[in-house]
C-alpha positions in Angstrom: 58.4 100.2 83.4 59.7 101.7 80.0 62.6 99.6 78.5 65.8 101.4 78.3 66.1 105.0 78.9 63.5 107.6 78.9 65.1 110.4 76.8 62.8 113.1 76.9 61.4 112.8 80.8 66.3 112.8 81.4 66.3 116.0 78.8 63.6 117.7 80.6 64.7 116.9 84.2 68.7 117.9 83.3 67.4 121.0 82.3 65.8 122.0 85.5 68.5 120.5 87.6 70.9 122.7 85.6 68.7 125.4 85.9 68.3 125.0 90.0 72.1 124.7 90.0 73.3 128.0 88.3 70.6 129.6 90.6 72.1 128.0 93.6 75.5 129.4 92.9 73.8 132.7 91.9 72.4 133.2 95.4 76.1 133.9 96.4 75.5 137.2 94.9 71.5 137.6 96.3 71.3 139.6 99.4 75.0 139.4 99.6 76.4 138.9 103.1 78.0 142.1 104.4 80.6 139.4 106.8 81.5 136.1 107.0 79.3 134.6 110.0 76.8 132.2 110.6 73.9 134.9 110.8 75.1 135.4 107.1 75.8 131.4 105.6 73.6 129.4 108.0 70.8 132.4 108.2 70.5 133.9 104.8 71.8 137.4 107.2 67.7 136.7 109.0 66.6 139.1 106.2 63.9 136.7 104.9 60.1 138.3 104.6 56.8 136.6 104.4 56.6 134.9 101.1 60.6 133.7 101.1 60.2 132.1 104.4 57.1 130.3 103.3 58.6 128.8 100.6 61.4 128.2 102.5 59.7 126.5 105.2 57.7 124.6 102.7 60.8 123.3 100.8 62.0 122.3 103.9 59.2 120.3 105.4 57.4 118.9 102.3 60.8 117.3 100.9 61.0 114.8 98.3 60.8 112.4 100.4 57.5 113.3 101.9 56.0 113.4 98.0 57.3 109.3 97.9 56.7 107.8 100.9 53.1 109.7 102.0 51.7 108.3 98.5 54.0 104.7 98.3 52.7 104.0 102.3 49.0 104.4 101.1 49.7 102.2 97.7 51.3 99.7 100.4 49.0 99.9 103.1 45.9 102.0 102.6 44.7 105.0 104.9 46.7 104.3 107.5 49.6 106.4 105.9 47.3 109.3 105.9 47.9 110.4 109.0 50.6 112.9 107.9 47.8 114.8 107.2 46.2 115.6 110.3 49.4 116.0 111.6 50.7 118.6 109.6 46.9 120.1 110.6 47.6 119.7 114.4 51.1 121.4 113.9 50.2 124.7 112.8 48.1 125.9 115.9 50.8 124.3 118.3 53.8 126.6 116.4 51.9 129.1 116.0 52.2 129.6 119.9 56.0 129.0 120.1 57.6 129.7 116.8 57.1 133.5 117.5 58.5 133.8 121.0 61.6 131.2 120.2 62.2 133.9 116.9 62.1 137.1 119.1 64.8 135.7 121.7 67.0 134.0 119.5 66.9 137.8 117.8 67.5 139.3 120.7 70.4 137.2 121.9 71.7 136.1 118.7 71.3 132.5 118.6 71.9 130.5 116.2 70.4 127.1 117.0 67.9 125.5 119.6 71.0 124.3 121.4 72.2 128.2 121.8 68.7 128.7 123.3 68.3 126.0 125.5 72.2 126.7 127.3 70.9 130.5 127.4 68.0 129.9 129.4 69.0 127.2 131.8 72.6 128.0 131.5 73.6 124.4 131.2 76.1 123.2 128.9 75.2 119.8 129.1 71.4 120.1 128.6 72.6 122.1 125.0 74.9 118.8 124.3 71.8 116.7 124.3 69.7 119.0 122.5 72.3 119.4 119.8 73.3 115.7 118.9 70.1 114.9 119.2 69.2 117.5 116.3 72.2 115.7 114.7 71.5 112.4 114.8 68.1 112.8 113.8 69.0 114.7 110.7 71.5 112.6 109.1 69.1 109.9 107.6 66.6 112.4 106.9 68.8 114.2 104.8 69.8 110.6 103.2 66.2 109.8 102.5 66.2 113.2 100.3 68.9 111.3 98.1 66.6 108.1 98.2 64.1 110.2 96.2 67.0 111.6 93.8 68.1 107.6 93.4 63.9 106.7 93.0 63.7 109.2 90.6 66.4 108.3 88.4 65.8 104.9 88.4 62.8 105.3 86.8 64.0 107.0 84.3 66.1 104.1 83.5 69.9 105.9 83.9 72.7 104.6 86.5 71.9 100.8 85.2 70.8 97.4 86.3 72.1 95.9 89.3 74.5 94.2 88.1 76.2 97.5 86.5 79.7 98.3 88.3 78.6 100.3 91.2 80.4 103.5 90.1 78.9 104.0 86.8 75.5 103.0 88.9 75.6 105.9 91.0 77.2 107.8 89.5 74.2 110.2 88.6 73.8 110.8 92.1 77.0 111.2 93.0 76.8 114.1 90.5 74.0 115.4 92.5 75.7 115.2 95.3 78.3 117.1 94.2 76.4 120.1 93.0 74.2 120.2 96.0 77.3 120.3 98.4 79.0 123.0 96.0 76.2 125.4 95.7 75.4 124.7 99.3 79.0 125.4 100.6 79.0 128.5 99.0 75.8 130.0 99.1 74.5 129.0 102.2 71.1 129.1 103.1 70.3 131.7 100.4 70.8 128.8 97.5 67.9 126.7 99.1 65.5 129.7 99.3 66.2 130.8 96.1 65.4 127.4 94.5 62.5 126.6 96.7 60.4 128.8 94.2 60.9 126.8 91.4 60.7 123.6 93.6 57.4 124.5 94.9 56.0 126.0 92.0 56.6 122.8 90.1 55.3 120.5 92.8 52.2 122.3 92.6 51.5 122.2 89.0 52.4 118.5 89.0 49.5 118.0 91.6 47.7 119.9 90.1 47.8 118.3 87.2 47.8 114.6 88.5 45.2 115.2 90.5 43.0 115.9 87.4 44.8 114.4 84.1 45.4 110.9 86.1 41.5 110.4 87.5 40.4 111.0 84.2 42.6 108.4 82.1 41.7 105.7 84.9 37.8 106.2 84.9 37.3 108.6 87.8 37.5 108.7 91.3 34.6 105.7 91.9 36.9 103.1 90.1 39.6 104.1 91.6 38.6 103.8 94.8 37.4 100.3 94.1 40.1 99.2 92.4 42.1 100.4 95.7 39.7 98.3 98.2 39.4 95.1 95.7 43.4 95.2 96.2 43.3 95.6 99.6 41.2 93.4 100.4 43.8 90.8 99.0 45.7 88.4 101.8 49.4 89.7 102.4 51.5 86.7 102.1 54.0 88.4 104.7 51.6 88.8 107.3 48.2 86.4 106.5 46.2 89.4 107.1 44.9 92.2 104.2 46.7 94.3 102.7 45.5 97.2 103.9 42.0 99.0 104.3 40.4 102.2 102.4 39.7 103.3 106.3 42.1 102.4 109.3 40.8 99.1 110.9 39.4 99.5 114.8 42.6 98.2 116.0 45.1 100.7 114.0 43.4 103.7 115.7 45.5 103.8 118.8 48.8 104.1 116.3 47.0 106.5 113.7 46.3 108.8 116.2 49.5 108.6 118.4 51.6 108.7 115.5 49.6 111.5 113.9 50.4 113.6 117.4 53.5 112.5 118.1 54.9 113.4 114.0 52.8 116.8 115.2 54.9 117.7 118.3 58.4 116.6 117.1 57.7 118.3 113.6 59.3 121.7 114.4 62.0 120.3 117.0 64.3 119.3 113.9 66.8 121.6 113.7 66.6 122.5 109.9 62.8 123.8 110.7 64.1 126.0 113.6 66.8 127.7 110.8 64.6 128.7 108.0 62.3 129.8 111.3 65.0 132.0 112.2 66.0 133.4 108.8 63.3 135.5 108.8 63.3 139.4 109.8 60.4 140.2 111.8 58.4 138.3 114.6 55.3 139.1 112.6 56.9 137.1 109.4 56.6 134.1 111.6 53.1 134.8 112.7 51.9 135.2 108.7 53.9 132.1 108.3 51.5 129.7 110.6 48.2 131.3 108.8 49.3 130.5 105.8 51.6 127.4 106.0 48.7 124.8 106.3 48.3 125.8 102.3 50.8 122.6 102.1 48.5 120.7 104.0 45.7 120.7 101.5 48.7 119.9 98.7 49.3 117.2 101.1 46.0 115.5 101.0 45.6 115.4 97.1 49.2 114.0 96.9 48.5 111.4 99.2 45.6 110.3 96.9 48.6 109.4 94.2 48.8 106.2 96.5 45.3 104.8 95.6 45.4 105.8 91.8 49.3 103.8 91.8 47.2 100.6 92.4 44.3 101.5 89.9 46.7 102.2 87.5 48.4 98.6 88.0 51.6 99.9 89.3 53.7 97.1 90.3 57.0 97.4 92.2 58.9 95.7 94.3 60.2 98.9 96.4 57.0 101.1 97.5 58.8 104.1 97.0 59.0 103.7 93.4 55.5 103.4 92.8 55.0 107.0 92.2 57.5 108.1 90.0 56.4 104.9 88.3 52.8 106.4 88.0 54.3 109.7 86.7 56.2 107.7 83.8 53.0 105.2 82.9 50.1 108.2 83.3 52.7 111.3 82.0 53.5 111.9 78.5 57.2 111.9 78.6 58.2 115.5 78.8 55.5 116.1 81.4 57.1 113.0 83.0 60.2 114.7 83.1 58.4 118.3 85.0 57.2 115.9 87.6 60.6 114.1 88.0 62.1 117.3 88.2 59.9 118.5 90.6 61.1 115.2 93.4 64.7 115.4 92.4 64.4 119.5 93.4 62.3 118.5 96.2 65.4 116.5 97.4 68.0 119.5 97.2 65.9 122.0 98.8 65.5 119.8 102.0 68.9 118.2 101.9 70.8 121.5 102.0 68.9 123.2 104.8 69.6 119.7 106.5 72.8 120.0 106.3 73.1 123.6 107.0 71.1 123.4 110.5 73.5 120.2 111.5 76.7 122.1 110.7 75.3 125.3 112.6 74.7 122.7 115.7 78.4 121.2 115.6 79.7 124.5 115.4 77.8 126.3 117.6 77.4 124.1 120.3 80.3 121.3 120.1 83.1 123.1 118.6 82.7 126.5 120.3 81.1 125.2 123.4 84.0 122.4 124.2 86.7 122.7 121.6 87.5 126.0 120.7 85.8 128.5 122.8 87.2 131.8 121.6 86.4 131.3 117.8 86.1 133.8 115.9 82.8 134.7 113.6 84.8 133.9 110.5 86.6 130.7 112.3 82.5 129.5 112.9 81.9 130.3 109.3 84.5 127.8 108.1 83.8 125.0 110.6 80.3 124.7 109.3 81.2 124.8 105.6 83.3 122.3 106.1 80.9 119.7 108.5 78.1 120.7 106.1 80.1 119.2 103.5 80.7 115.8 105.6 77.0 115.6 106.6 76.2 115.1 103.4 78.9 112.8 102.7 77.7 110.8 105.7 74.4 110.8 104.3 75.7 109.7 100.7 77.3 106.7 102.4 74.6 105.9 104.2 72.3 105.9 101.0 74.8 103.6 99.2 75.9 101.4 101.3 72.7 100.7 103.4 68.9 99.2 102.3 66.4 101.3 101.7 64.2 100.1 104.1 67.1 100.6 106.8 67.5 104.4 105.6 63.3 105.1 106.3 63.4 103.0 109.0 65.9 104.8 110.8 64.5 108.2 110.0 61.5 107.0 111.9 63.6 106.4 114.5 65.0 110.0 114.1 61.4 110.8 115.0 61.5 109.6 118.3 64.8 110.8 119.3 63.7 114.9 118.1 60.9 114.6 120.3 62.8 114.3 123.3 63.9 118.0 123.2 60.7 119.3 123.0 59.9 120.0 127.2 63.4 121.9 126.9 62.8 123.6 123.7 59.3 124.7 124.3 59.2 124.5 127.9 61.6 126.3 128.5 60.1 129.1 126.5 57.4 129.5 128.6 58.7 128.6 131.8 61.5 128.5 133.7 60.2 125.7 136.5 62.1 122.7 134.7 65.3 122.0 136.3 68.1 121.5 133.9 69.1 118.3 135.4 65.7 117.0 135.3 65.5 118.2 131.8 68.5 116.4 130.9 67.0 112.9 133.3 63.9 113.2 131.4 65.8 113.7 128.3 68.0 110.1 128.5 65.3 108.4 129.7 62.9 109.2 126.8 66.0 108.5 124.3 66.7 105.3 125.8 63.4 104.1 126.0 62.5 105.0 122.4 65.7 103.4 120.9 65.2 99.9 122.7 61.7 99.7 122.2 62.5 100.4 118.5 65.0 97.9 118.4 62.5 95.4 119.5 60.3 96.1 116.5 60.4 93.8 113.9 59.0 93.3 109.9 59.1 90.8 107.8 61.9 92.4 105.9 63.9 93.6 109.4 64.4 91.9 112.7 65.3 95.1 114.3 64.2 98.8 114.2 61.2 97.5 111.4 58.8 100.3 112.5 58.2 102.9 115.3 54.8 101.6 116.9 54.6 99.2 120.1 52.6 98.1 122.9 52.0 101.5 125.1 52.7 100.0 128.8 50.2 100.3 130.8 47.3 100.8 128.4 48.0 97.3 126.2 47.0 99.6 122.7 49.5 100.0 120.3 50.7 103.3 119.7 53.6 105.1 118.5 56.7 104.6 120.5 57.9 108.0 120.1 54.8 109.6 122.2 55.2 107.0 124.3 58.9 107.7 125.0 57.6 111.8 125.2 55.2 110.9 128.3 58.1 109.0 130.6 60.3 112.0 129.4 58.0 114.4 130.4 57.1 112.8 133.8 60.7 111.9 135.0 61.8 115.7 134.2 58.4 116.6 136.5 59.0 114.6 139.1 62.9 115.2 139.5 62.4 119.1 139.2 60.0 119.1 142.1 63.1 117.0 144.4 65.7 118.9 142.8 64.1 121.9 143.6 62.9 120.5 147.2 66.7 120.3 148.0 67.9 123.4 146.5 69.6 122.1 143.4 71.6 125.0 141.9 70.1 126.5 139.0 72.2 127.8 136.1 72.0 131.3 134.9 69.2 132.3 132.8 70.2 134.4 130.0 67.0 135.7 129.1 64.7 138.4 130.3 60.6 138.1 130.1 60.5 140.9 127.6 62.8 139.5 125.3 60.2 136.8 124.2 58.4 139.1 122.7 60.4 141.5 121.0 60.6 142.5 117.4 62.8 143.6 115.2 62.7 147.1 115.4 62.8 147.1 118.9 66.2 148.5 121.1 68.7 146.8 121.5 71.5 144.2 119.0 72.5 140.8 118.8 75.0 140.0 121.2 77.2 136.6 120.7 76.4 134.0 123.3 78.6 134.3 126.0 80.6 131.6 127.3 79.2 129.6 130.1 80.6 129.9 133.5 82.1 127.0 135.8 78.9 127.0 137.7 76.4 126.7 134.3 78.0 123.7 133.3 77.4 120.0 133.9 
């Protein structure tokens, strides 16, 4: 690391970050809302087209925290932190058969969120609970692991101090990132994170680009650098007493690669920030173009990934993995390109972080403060409450960053994971079927949560006693796997079994909302967005 700091790699990033800000209080003014409702803040008004909601959805999904940790968990452990990429390959074709129908009748109906969804079709109050604090819960350290790769970034750089600096003047850089993200992001909505996804993207692709070329060159080519990568992993971990790691996932790792790369597959597009920039777009068929062309960010994926193995060729040393790539950057980089590819994670952190925050706020308000607290809020009443709980997400998620180890923060975003996966039967179920009984949906539901959060509990590092990583024993089968997929099967089969006694003994169904035409309807099609009605006395739990 570069004594002091880096002058030219700060100028250059401040000057994008000021550049991402005025356009993120410009977007105010881009498509301007014609009212003051969620469609308009939390859904850019659903006027997005192809190429917007690509970006969007790409600056949403491939965050900065996915271009630290995918690279820093091959530099710690070798291929076995590739398996984000088959994953986000096995995602495309499963959304590809939902994502459309979920678009055309949250159009139809005006939802908002998955939770809006979910209490339309099995008129259940209750079921919508889970599904929204799920979405919650699981977004809050996701949306602090955004401002981990803001806090990676500027460390490298060398600004906010040592650790034994006061801890204001310490962070306060990003506590001045912070404040600009929730700013632009209270009032601009959604339309300040699509605007700057173009320059987020277009800068993580020229710094891959780059890297991917410039950096094999400098350390000898792809040969050494793959030898300098087994040599090192072939090296005894004094933690554990066994390797490193391995250039190819040992015989006994392939249970968890491939559970993990499944279960990361299915609960990808259950978060709730997915489902919004999903449903900011204008046309059915803007969703469709969106699955074709999406897996483009797959192949980004792979060549970043590969930033892991040239880390250790390049004799990276850190202490905390998820420096070792902006780390790279500053060592390989001259400074001022240094500074593109900083710039490039620290916008790759706002992007992310204010969809995040958007797509919780939309959930509180939506489906916690209209559903139980105030149900006869107006548009404009909705508009405000999410500003405002926008605002303390990110707070939340600011605390959490600062107060909290690192570790702790990823580990519990894994754990996020497992928890969003539990909403996929009544997500995606429920949009092709209407068999699942909303109580067994909601059984299946606690019981998958529950399992998943103990059985993560029980996982230990050598850094954490509890909650130290998300694979375990599968019962029954005596491989490990990941516990989230795990947790997904007991879920599923508890809500199968209970919906065929519930239905045995004539449980009463709530009131579906939703027509069979409606899940294929397109924009231009008759009939408007109505408001979600409120549930009646016999819909609710």
């Amino acid at each position: 690391m570069k004594d002091g700091v880096n002058g030219v790699a700060l100028a250059v990033f401040i000057f994008f970050f000021l550049a991402v800000t005025v356009m993120g209080f410009l977007a105010a003014r881009w498509r301007k809302a014609e009212n003051d409702s969620l469609d308009e803040w939390g859904l850019g008004g659903r006027s997005f087209g192809t190429w917007i909601t690509w970006f969007l959805l790409g600056g949403d999904l491939y965050t900065a925290y996915t271009f630290v940790a995918v690279p820093a968990a091959i530099y710690a452990a070798g291929a076995a932190g590739f398996f984000a990429v088959p994953y986000t390959i096995l995602v495309y074709p499963l959304i590809f058969t939902f994502l459309p129908r979920l678009w055309s009748v949250s159009h139809k109906h005006g939802y908002v969120t998955t939770s809006d969804f979910v209490r339309g079709r099995f008129g259940s109050k209750g079921l919508s609970l889970a599904v929204a604090v799920t979405g919650i819960l699981a977004t809050m350290p996701y949306i602090a692991l955004q401002l981990v790769g803001i806090q990676a970034v500027l460390d490298v750089m060398g600004i906010g101090g040592g650790e034994n600096t006061n801890w204001f003047i310490k962070d306060l850089p990003l506590l001045i990132a912070f404040g600009v993200l929730a700013a632009y992001t209270y009032s601009s909505g959604l339309r300040a994170p699509a605007l700057i996804a173009f320059v987020k993207d277009t800068l993580i692709y020229i710094v891959i680009a780059v890297a991917i070329i410039y950096i094999p060159i400098k350390l000898g080519g792809f040969d050494d650098i793959f030898a300098k990568a087994g040599d090192a992993f072939s090296q005894t971990n004094p933690a554990t007493g066994a390797p490193r790691g391995a250039l190819a996932p040992p015989e006994p790792g392939q249970w968890t690669y491939a559970t993990l790369a499944l279960g990361s597959a299915l609960a990808l597009f259950m978060y709730p920030h997915s489902i919004t920039a999903t449903l900011s777009s204008k046309s059915r068929e803007v969703i469709r173009r969106n699955t074709t062309i999406l897996p483009l960010y797959s192949l980004m994926l792979g060549l970043l990934a590969l930033l892991g193995f040239m880390a250790i060729a390049a004799g990276i040393k850190v202490q905390n993995g998820q420096l070792a790539i902006p780390q790279l950057f500053e060592t390989m980089f001259p400074d001022w390109f240094a500074g593109v590819a900083f710039a490039a994670i620290g916008i790759g952190a706002l992007v992310p972080a204010a969809i995040m925050s958007i797509a919780a706020a939309n959930l509180f308000t939506r489906n916690i403060y209209k559903d139980f607290i105030r149900p006869d809020a107006t548009p404009e009443q909705e508009t405000k409450v999410s500003k405002l709980v926008s605002l303390l997400v990110k707070v939340g998620a600011l605390a959490f960053v600062l107060t909290m180890d690192k570790t702790v923060a990823i580990n519990f975003q894994l754990l996020g994971g497992i928890w969003i996966l539990q909403t996929f039967p009544a997500l995606v179920g429920g949009l092709f079927t209407r068999w699942f009984h909303r109580w067994a949906l909601l059984a299946g539901w606690a019981v998958g949560m529950i399992y998943g959060t103990v059985a993560a509990y029980g996982v230990a590092s050598p850094t954490q006693k509890h909650f130290g990583g998300s694979a375990k024993e599968i019962p029954g089968i005596g491989e490990i796997g990941y516990i989230g997929l795990t947790a997904f099967v007991l879920n599923v089969v508890v809500t199968v079994v209970l919906t065929f006694v519930l239905r045995a003994v004539k449980a009463p169904d709530g009131i579906d909302q939703t027509k069979p035409e409606d899940y294929t309807a397109d924009a231009g099609d008759p009939g408007v967005q109505v408001e979600l009605p409120p549930a009646t006395a016999g819909s609710a739990h």
